[in-house]
Backbone as numpy.savetxt, mean C-alpha at the origin, in Angstrom:
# Nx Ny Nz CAx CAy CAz Cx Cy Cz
-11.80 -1.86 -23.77 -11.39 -2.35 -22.46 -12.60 -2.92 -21.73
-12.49 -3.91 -21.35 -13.33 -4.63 -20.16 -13.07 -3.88 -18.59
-14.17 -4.37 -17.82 -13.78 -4.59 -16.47 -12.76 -5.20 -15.82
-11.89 -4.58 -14.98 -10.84 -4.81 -14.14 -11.26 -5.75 -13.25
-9.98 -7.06 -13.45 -10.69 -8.03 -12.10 -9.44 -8.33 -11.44
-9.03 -6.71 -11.10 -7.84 -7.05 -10.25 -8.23 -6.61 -9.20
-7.69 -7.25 -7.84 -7.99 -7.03 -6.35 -6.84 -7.25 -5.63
-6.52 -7.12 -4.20 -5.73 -7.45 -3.49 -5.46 -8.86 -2.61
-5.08 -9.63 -2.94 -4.68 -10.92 -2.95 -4.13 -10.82 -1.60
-3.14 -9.67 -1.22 -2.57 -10.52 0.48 -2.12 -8.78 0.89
-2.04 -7.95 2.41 -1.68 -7.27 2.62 -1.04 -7.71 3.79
0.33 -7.19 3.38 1.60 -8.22 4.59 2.17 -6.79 5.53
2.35 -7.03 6.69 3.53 -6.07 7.74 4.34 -6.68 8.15
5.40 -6.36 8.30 6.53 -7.13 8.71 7.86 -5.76 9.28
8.31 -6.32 10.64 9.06 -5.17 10.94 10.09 -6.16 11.14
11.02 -5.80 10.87 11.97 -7.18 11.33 12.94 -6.70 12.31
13.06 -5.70 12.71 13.67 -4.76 13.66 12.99 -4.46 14.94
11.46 -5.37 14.97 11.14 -5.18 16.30 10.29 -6.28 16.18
9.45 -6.77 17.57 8.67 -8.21 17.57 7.42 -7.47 18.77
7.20 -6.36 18.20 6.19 -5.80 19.14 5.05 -5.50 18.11
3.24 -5.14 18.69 2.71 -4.61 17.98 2.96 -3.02 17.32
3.85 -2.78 17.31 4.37 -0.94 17.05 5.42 -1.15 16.54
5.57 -0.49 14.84 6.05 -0.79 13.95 7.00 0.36 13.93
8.20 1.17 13.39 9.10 1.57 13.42 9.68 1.51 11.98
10.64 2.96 11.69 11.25 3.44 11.01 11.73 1.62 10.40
11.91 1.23 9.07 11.95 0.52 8.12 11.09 -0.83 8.36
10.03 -0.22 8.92 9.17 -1.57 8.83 8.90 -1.51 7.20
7.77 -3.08 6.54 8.29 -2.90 4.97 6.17 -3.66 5.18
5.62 -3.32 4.21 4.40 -3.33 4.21 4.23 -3.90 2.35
3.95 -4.86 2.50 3.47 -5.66 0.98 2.20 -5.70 0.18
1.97 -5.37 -0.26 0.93 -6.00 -1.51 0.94 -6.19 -2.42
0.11 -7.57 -2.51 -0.20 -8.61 -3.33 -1.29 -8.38 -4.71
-1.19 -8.00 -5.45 -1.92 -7.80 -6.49 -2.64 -9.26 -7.10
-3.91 -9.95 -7.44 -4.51 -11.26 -8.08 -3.76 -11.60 -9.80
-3.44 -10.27 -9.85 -2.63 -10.78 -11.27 -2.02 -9.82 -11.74
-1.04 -9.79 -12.88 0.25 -8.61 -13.32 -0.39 -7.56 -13.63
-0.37 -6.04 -13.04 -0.50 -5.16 -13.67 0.24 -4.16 -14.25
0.07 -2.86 -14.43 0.61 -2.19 -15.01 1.07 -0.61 -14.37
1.34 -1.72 -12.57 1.32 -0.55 -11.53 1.29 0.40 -11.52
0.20 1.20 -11.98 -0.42 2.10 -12.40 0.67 3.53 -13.07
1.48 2.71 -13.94 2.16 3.46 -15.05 3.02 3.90 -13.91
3.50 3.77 -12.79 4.81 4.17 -11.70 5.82 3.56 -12.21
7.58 4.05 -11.79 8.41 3.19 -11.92 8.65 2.11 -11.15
9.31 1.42 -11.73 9.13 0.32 -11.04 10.15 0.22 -10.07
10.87 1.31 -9.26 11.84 1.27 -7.67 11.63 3.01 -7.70
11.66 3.56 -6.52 11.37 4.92 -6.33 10.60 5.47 -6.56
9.30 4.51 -6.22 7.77 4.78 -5.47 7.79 5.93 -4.64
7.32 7.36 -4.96 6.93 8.36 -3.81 6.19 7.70 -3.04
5.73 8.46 -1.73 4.56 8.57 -0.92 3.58 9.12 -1.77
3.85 10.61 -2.26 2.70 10.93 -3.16 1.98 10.11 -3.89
3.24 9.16 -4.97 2.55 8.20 -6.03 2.08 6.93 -5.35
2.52 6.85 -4.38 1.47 5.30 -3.74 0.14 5.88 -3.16
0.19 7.23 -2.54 -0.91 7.50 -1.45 -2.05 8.11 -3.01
-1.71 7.77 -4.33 -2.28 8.18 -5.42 -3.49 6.78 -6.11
-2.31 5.89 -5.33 -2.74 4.85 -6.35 -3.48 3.75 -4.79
-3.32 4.14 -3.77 -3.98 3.16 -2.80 -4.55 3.93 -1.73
-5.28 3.41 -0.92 -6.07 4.41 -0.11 -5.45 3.32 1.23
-5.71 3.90 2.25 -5.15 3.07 3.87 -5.82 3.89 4.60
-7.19 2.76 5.31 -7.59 3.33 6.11 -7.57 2.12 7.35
-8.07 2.50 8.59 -8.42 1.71 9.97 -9.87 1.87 10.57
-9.73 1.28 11.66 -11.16 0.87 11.87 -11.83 2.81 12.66
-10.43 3.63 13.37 -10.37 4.82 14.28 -10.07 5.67 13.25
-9.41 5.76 11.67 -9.45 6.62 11.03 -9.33 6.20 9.51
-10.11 7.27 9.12 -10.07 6.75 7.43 -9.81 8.86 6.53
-8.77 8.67 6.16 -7.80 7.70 5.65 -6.68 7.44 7.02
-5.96 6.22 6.51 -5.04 6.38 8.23 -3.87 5.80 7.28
-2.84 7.15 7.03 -1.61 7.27 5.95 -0.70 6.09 6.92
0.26 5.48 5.94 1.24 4.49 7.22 2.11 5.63 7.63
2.60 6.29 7.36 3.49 6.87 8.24 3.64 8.59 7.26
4.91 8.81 8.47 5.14 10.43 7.40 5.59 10.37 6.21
6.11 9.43 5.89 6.98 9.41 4.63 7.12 7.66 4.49
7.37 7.20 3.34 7.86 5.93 2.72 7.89 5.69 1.12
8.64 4.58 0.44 8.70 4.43 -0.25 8.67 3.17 -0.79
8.31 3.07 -2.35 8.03 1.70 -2.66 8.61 1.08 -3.83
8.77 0.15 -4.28 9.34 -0.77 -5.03 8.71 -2.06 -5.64
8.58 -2.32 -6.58 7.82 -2.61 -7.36 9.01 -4.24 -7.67
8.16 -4.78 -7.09 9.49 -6.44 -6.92 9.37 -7.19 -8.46
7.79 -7.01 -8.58 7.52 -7.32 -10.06 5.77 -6.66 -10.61
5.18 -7.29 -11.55 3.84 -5.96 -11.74 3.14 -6.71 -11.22
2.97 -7.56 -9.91 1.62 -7.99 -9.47 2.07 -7.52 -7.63
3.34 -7.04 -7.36 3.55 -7.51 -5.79 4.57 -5.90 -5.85
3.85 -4.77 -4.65 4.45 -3.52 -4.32 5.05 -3.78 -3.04
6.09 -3.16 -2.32 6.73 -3.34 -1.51 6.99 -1.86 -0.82
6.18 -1.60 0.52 6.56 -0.43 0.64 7.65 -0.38 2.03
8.40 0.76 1.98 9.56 0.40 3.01 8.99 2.00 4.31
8.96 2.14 5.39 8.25 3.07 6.28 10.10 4.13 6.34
9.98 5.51 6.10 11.07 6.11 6.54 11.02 7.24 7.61
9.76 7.57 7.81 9.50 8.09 8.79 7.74 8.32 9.67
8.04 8.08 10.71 6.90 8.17 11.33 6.83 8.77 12.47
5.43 9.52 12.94 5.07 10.50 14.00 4.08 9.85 15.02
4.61 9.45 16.07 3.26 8.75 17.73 3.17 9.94 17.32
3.26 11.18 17.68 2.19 12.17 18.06 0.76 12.63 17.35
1.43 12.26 16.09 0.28 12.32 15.54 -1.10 11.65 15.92
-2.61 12.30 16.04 -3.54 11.71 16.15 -4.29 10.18 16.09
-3.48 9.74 14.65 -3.76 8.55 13.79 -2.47 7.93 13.97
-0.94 8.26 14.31 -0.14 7.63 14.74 0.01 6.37 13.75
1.12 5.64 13.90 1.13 4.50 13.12 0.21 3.36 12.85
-0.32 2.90 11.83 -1.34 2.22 11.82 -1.21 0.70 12.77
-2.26 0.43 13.25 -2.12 -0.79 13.92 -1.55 -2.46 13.42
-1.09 -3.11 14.18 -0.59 -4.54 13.27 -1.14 -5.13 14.04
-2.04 -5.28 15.08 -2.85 -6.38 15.64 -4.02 -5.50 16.68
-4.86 -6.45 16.76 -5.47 -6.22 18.29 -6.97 -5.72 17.10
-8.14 -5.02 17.83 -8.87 -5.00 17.25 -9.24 -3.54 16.19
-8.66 -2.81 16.23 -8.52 -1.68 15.45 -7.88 -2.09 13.79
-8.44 -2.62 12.91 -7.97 -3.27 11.61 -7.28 -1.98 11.21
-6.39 -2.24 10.14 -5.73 -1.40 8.98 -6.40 -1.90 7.81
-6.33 -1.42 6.82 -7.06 -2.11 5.05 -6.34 -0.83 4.06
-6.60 -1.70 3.00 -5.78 -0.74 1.80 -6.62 -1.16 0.77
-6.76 -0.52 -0.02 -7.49 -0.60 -1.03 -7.19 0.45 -2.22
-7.31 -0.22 -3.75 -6.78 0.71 -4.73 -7.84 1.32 -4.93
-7.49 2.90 -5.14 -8.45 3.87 -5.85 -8.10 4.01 -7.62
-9.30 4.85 -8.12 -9.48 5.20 -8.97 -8.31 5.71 -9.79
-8.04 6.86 -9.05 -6.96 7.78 -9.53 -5.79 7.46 -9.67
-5.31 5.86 -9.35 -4.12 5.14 -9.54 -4.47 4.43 -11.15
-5.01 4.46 -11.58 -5.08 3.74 -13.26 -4.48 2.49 -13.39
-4.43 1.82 -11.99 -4.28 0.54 -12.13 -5.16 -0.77 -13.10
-4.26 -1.01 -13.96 -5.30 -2.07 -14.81 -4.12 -3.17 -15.16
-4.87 -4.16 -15.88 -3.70 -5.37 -16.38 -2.82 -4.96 -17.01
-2.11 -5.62 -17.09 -0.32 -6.02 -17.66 -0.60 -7.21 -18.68
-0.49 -7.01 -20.29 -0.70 -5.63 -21.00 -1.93 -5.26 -20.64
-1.95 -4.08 -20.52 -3.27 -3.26 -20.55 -4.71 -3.77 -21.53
-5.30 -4.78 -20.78 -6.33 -4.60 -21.69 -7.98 -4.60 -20.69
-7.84 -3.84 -19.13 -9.05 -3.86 -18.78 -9.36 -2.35 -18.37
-10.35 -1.60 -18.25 -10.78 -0.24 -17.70 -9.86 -0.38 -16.12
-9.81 1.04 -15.49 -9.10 0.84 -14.15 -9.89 0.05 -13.04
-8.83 -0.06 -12.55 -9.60 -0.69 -11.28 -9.78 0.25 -10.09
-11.29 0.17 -9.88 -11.65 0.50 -8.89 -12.00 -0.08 -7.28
């Protein structure tokens, strides 16, 4: 196996149920993978929280890690592009829902422990 030269190509929010910066129960959160992988051996519809918060890290500029919400799930549209859907979320919480504008960034980034590599498999994970 070679080096992994997969990265994140586009991280999308979209609530379509509201037109405010504060995102809400089925907002749907995208990423874009640079090329097909092998989404890190998950199925491909009925993405835990566990198995995404395994395979990607989400942090902000006020907290790291900064989880999107209490709960969600994801779906796998094809092996380069994840789709996560928000099913529950807590304001009270400290870290509260992650931000969609203004100057406090959100970022995601794949970790280690997700064994994300190409589709077929032929690079070491990506880190």
């Amino acid at each position: 196996f070679g080096p992994s030269g997969i990265y994140i190509t586009k991280f999308r929010a979209s609530a379509p149920q509201s037109r405010s910066d504060l995102y809400n129960i089925g907002a749907v959160f995208t990423v874009t993978f640079s090329e097909l992988t092998n989404r890190g051996r998950l199925p491909a519809t009925a993405v835990t929280k566990a198995q995404i918060d395994n395979l990607l890290h989400f942090s902000s500029d006020q907290y790291d890690p900064h989880p999107l919400g209490v709960d969600y799930r994801g779906v796998w549209t094809d092996n380069a592009t994840l789709v996560m859907t928000i099913l529950a979320i807590d304001r009270d919480l400290p870290e509260g829902p992650p931000p969609l504008s203004g100057d406090n960034r959100f970022r995601v980034s794949v970790k280690f422990s997700g064994a994300l590599r190409n589709y077929p498999e032929q690079s070491a994970r990506t880190v």
